[in-house]
Backbone as a chain_set.jsonl record, in Angstrom:
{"seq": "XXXXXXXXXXXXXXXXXXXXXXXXXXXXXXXXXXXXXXXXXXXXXXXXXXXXXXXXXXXXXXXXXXXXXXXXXXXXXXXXXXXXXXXXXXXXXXXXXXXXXXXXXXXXXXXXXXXXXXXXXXXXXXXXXXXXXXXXXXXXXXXXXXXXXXXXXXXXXXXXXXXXXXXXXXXXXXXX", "coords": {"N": [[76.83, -3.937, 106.045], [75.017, -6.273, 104.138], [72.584, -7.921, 104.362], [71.589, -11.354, 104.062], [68.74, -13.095, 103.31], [66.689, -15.858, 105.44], [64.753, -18.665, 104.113], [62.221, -20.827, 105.19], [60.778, -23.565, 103.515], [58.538, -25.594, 103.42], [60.077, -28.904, 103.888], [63.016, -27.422, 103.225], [65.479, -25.215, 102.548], [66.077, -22.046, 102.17], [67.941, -19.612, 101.272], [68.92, -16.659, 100.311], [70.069, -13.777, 98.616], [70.828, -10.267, 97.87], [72.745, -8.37, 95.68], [74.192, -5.181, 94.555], [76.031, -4.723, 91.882], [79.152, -3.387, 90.945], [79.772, -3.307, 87.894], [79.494, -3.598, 84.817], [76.544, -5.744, 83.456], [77.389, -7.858, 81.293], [80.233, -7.957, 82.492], [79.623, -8.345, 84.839], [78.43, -11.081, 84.797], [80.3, -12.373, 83.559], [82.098, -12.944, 85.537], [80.88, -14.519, 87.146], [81.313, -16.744, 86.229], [83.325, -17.256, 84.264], [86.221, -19.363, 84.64], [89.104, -18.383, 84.771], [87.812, -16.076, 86.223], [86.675, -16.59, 88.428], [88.56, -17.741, 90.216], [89.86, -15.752, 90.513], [88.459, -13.839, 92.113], [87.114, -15.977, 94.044], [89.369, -17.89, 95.039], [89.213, -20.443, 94.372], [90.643, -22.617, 92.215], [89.178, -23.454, 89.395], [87.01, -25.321, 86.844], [84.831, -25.21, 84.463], [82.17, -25.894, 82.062], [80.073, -24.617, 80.6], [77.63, -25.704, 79.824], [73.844, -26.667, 79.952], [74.178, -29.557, 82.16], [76.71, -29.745, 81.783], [80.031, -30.028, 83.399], [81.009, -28.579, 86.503], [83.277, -27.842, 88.098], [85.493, -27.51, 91.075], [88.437, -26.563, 92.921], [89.696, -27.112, 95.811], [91.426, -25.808, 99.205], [93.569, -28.029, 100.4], [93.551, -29.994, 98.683], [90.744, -30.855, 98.151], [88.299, -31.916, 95.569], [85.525, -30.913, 94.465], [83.279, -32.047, 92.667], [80.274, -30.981, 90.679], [77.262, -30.079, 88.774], [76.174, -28.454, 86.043], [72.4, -26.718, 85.952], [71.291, -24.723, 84.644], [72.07, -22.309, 82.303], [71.617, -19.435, 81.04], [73.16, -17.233, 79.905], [73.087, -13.634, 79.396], [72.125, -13.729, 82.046], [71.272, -15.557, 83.456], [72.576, -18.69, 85.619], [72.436, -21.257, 86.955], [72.969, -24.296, 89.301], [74.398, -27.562, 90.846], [75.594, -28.141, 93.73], [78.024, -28.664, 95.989], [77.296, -31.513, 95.646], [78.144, -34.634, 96.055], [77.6, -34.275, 98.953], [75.004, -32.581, 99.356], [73.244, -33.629, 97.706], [70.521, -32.87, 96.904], [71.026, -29.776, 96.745], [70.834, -26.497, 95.523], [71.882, -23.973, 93.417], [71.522, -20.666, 92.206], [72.321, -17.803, 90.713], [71.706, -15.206, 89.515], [71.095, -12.714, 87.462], [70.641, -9.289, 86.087], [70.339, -6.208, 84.748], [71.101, -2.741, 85.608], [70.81, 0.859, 86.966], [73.06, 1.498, 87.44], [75.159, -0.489, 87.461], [75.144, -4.117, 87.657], [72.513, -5.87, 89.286], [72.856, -8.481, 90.946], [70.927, -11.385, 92.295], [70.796, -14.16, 94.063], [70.437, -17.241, 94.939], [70.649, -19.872, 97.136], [68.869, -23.165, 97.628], [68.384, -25.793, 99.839], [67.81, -28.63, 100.796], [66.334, -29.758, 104.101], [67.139, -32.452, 104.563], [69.343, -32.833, 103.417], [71.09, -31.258, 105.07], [70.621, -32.36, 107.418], [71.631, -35.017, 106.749], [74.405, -34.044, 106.354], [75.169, -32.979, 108.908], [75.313, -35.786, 110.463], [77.299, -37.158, 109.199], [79.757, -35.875, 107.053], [80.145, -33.331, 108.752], [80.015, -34.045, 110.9], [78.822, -34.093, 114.619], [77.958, -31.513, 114.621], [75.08, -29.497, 115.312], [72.021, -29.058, 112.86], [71.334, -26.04, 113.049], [73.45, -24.946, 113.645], [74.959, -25.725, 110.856], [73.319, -24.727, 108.988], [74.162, -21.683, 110.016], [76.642, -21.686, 109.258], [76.428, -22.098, 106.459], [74.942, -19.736, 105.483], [76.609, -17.552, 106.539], [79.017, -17.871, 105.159], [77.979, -17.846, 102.028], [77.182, -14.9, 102.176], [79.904, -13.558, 103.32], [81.16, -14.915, 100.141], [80.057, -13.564, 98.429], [80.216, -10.756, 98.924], [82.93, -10.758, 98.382], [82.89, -11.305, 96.081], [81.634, -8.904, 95.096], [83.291, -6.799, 96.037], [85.643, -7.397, 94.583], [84.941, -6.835, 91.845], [84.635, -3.894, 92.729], [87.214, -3.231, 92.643], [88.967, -3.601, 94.621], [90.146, -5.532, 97.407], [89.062, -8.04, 99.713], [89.636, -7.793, 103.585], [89.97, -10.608, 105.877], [89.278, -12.157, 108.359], [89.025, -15.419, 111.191], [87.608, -14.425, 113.244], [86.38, -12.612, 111.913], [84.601, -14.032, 110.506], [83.3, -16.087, 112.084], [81.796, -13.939, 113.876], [79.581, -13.731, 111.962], [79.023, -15.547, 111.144], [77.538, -16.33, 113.841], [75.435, -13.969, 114.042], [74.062, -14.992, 111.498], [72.87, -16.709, 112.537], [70.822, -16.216, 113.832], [69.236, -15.852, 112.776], [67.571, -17.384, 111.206], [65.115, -19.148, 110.682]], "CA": [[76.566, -5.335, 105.8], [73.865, -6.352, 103.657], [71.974, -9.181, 105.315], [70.791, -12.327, 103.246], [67.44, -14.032, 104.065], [66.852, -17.067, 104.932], [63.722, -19.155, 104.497], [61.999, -22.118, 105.222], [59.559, -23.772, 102.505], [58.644, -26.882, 103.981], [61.298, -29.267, 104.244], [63.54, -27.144, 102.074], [65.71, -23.698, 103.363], [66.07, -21.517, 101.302], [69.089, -18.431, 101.391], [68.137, -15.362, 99.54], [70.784, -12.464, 98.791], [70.942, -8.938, 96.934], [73.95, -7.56, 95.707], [74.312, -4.26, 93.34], [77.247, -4.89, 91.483], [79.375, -1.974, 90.692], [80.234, -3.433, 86.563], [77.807, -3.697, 83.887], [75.598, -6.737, 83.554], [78.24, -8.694, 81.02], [81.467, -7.875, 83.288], [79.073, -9.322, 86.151], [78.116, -12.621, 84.059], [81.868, -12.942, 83.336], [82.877, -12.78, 87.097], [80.346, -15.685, 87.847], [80.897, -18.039, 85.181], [84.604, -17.305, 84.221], [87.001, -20.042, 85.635], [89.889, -17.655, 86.083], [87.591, -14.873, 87.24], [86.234, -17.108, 89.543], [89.54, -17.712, 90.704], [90.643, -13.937, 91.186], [87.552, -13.462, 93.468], [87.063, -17.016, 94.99], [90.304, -18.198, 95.259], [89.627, -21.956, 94.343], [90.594, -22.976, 90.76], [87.366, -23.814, 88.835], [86.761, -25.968, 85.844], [83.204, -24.724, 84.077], [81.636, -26.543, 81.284], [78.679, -23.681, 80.866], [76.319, -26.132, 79.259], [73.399, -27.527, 80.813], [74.653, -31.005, 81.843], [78.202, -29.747, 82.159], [81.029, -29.813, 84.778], [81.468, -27.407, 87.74], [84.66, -28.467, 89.641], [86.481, -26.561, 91.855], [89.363, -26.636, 93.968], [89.672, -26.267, 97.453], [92.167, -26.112, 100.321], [93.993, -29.418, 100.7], [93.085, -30.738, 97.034], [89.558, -31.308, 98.025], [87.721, -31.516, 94.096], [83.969, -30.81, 94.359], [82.302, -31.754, 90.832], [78.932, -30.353, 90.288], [76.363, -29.672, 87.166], [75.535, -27.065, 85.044], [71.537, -27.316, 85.804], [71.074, -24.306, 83.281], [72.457, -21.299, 81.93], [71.027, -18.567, 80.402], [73.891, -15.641, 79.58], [73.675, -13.052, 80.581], [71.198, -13.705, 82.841], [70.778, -16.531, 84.692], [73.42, -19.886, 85.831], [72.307, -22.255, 87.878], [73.82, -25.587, 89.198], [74.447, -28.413, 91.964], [76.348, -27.412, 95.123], [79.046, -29.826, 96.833], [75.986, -32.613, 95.45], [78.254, -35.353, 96.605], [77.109, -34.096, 100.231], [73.904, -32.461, 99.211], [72.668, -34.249, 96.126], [69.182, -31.666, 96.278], [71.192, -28.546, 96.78], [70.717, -25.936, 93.669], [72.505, -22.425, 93.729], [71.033, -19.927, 91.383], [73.021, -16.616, 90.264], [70.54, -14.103, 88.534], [71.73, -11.224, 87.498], [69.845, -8.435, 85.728], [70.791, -4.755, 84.284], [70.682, -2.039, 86.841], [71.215, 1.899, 86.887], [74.75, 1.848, 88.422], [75.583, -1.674, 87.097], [73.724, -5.201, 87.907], [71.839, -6.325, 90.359], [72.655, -10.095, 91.388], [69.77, -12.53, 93.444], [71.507, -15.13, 94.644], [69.699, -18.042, 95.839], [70.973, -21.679, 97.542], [67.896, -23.798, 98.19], [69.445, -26.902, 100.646], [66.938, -29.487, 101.454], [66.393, -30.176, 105.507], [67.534, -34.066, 104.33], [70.671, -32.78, 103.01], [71.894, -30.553, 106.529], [70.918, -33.646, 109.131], [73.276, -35.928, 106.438], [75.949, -33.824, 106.953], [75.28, -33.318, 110.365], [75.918, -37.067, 110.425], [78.336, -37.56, 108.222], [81.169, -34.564, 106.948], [79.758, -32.409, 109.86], [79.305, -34.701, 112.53], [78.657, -32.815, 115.827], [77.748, -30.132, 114.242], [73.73, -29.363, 114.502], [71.325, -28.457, 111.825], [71.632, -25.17, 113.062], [74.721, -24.686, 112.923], [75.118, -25.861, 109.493], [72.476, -23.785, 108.413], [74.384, -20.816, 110.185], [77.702, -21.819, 108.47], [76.049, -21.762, 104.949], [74.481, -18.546, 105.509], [77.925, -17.097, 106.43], [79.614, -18.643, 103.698], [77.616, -17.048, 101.327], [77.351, -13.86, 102.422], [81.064, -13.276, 102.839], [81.577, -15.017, 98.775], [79.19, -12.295, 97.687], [80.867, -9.778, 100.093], [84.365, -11.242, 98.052], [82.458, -11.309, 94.82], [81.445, -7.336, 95.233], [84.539, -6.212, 95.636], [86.317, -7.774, 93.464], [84.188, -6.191, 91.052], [85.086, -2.511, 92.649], [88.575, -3.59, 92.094], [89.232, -3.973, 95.808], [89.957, -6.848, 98.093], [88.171, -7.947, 101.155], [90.454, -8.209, 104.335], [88.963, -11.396, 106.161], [90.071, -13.273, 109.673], [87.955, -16.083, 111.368], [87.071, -13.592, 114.203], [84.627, -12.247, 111.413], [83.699, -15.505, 110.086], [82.615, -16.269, 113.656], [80.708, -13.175, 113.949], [79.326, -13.44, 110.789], [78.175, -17.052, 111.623], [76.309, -15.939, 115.332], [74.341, -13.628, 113.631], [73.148, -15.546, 110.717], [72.13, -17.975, 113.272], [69.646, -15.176, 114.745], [68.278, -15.141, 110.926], [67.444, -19.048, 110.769], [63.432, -19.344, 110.768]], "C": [[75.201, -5.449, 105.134], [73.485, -7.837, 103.949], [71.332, -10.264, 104.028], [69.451, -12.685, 103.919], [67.229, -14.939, 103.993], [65.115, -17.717, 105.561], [63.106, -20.466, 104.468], [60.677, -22.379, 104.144], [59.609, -25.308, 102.601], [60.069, -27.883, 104.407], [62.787, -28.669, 103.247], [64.153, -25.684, 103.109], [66.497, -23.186, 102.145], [66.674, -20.035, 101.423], [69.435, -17.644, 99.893], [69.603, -14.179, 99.453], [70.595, -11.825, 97.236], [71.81, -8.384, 96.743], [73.654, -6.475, 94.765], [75.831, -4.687, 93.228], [78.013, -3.738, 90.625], [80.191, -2.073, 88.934], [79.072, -3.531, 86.499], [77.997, -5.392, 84.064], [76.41, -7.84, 82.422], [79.366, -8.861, 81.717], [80.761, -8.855, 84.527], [79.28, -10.746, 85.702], [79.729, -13.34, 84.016], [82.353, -13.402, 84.604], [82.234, -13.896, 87.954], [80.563, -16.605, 86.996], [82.903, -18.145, 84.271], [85.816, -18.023, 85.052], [87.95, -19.26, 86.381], [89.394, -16.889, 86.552], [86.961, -15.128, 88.442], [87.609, -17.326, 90.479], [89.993, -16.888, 91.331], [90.123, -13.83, 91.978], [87.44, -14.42, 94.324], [88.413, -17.75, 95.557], [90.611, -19.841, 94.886], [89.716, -21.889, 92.513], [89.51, -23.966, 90.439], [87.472, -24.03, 87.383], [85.08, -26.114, 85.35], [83.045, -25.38, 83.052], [80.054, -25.816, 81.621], [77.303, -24.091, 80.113], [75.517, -26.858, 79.932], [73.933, -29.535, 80.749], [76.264, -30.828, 82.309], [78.984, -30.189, 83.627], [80.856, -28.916, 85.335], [81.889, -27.942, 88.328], [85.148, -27.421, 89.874], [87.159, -27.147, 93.171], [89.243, -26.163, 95.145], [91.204, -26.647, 98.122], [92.274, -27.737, 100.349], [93.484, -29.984, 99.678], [91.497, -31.365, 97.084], [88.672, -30.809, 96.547], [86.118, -31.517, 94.46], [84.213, -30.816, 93.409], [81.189, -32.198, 91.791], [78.638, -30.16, 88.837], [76.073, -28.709, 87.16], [73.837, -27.316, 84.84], [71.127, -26.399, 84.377], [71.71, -22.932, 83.391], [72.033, -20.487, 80.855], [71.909, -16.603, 80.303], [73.636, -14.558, 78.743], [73.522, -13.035, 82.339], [70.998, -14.236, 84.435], [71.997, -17.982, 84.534], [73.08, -20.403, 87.351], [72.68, -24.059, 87.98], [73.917, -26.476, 90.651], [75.641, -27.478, 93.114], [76.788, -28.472, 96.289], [77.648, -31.185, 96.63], [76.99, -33.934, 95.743], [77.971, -35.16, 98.394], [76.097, -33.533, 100.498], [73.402, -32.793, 98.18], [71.327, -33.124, 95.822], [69.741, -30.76, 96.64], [71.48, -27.809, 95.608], [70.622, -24.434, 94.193], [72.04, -22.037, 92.423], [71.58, -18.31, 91.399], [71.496, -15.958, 89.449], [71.032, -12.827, 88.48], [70.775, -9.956, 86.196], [70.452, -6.529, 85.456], [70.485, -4.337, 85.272], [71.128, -0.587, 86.617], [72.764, 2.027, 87.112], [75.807, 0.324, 88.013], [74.85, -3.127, 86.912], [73.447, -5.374, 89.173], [72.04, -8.151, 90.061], [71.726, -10.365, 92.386], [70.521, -13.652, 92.935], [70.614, -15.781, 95.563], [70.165, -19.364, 96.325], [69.543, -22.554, 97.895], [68.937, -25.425, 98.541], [68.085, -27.143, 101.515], [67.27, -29.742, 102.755], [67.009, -31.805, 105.25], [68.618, -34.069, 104.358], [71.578, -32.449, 104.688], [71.876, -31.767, 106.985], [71.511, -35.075, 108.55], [74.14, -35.663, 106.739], [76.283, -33.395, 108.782], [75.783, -34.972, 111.027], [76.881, -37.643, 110.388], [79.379, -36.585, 108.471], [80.664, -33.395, 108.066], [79.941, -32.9, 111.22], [79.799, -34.083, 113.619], [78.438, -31.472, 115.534], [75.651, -30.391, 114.177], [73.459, -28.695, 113.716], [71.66, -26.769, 112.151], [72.402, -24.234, 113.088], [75.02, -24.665, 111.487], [74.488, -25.155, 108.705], [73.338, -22.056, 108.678], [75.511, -20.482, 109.451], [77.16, -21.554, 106.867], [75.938, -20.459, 104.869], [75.612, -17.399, 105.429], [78.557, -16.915, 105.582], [79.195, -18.007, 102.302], [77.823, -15.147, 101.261], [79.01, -13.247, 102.105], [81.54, -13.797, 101.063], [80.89, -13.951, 98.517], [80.162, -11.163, 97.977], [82.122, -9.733, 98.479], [84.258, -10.794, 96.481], [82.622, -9.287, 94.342], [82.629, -6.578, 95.223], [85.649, -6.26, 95.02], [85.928, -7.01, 92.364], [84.391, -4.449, 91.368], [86.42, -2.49, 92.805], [89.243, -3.422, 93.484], [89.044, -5.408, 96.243], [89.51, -6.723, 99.377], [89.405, -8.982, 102.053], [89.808, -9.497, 105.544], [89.703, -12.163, 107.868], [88.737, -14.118, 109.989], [87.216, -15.422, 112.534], [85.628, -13.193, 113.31], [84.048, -12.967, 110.866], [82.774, -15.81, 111.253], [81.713, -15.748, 113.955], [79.488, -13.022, 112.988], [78.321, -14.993, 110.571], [76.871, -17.206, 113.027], [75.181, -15.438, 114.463], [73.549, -13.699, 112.613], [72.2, -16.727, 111.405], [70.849, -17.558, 113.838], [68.622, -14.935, 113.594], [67.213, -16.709, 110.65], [65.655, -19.286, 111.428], [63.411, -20.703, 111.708]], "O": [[74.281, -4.748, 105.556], [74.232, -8.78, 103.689], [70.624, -9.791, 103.139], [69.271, -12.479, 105.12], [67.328, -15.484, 102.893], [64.503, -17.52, 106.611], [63.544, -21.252, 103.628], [59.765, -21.567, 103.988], [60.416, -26.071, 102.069], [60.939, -27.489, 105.184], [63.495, -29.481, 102.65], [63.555, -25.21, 104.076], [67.29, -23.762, 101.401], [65.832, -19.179, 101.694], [69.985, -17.982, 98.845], [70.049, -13.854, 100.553], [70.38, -12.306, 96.123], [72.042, -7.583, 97.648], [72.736, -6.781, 94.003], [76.619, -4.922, 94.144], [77.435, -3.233, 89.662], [81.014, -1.215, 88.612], [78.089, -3.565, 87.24], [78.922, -6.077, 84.502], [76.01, -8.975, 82.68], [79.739, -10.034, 81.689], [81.279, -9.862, 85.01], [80.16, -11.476, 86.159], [80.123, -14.459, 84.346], [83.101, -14.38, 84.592], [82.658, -14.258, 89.051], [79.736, -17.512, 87.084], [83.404, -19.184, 83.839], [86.353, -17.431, 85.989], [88.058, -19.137, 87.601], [90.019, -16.456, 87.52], [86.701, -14.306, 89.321], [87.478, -16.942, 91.641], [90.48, -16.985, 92.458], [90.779, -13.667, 93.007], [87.606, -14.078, 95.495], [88.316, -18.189, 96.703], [91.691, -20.421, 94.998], [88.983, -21.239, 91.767], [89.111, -24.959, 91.049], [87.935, -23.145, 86.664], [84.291, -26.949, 85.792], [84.188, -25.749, 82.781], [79.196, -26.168, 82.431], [76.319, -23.401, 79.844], [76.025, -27.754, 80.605], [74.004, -30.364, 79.842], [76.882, -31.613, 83.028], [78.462, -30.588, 84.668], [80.396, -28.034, 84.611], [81.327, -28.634, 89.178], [85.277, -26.473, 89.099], [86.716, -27.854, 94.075], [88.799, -25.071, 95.501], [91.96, -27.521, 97.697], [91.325, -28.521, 100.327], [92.632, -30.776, 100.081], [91.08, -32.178, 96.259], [88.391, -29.625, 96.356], [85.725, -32.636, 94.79], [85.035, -30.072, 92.875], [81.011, -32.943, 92.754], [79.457, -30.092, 87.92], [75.711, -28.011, 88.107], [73.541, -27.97, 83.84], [70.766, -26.92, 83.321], [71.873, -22.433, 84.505], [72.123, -20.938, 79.713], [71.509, -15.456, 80.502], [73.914, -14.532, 77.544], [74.187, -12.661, 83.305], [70.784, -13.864, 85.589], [72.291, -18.316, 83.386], [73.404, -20.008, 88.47], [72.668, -24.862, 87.046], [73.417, -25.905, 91.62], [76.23, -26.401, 93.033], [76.105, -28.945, 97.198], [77.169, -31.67, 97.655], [76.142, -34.807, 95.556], [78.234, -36.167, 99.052], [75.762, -33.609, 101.68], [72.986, -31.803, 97.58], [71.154, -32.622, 94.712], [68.869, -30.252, 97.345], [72.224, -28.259, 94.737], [69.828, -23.867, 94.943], [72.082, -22.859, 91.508], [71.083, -17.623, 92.292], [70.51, -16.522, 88.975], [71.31, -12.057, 89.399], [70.277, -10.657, 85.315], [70.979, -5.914, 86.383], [69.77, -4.972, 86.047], [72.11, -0.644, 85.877], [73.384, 3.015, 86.719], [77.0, 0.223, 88.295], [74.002, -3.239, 86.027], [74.182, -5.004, 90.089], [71.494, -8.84, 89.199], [71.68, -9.612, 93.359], [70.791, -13.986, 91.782], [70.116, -15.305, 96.583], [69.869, -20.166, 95.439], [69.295, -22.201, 99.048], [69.803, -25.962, 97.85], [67.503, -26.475, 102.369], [68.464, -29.998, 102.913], [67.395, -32.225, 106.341], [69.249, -34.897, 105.016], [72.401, -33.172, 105.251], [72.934, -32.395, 107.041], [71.82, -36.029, 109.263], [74.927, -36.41, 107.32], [77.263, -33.508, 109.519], [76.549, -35.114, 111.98], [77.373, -38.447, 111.18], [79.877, -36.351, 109.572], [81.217, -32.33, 107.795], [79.995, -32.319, 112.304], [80.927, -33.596, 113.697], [78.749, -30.493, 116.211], [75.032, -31.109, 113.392], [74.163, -27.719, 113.456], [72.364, -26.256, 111.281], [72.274, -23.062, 112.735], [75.323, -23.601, 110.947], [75.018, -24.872, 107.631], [73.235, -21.23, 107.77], [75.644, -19.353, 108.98], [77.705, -20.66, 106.218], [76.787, -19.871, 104.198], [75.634, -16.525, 104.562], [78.751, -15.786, 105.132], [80.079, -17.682, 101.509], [78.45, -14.437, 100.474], [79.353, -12.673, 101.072], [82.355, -13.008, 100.586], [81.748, -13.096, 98.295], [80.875, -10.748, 97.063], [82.099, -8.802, 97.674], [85.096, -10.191, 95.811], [83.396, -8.683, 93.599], [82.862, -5.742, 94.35], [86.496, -5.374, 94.907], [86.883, -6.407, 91.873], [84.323, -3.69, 90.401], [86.808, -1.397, 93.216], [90.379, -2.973, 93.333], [88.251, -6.242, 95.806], [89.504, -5.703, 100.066], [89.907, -10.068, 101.763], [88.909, -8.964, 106.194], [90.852, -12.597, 107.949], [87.654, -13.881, 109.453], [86.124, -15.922, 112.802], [84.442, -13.308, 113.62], [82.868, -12.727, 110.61], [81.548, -15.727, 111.182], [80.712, -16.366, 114.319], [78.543, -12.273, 113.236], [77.267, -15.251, 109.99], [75.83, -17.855, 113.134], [74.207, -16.12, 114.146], [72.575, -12.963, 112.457], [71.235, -17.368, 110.991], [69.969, -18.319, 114.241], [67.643, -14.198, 113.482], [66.25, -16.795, 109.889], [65.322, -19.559, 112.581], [62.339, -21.214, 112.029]]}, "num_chains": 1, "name": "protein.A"}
């Protein structure tokens, strides 16, 4: 398991991960920014518009549509953008990806304002605390990366909520 980090910067938290990715540094770019290859690895159908300003929709379970923005993109490099912003309006996910001996190296960052969690604690969460929600993100990530990674070594990742669960405790033990 390769552990994300997660940090606090004032009212702001901030979830950090490192992947090596076992393609080169355009096959990577493709695999984050490619609707259907987002598809193959994520499973939700995704509508990209890769210009700053653009669309990012995607499908979920039970026809739920998240649209999101394209804040900027820089291919091969760098794509960054909003994140479910009808329920965190300041949340901004950042892909980075970079050449590497063996393939690329992705940094993966979510920054998710403290304002945003104790809305949805409120709201689409309710009964759920901040810390929870914070532990659920953390999760959440981790396993897409996890999903992402092996997709990329042309394997699939076998998943139940037993290890979601576990996978959720001990990001909670990570939470500054």
């Amino acid at each position: 398991m390769t552990d994300g980090i997660i940090e606090r910067d004032g009212e702001q938290v901030i979830f950090r991960y490192e992947r090596r990715l076992a393609r080169p540094l355009d096959a990577a770019w493709h695999a984050v920014t490619d609707p259907a290859e987002i598809e193959r690895w994520g499973g939700a159908r995704t509508e990209l518009d890769l210009r700053p300003g653009g669309q990012f929709v995607s499908h979920h379970q039970g026809g739920h549509r998240v649209e999101d923005r394209v804040l900027r993109a820089e291919p091969p490099h760098l794509f960054e953008h909003t994140y479910f912003k009808d329920v965190n309006p300041g949340a901004v996910v950042t892909w980075r990806l970079q050449k590497a001996d063996t393939g690329a190296l992705l940094t993966f960052t979510h920054r998710l304002p403290m304002d945003d969690v104790r809305a949805a604690a409120e709201g689409i969460a309710a009964g759920d605390d901040p810390r929870t929600i914070l532990a659920r993100n953390g999760a959440g990530w981790h396993h897409v990366l996890d999903m992402l990674g092996a997709y990329l070594r042309g394997q699939s990742l076998p998943w139940s909520p037993q290890e979601q669960q576990a996978l959720q405790r001990h990001y909670a033990t990570l939470i500054p």
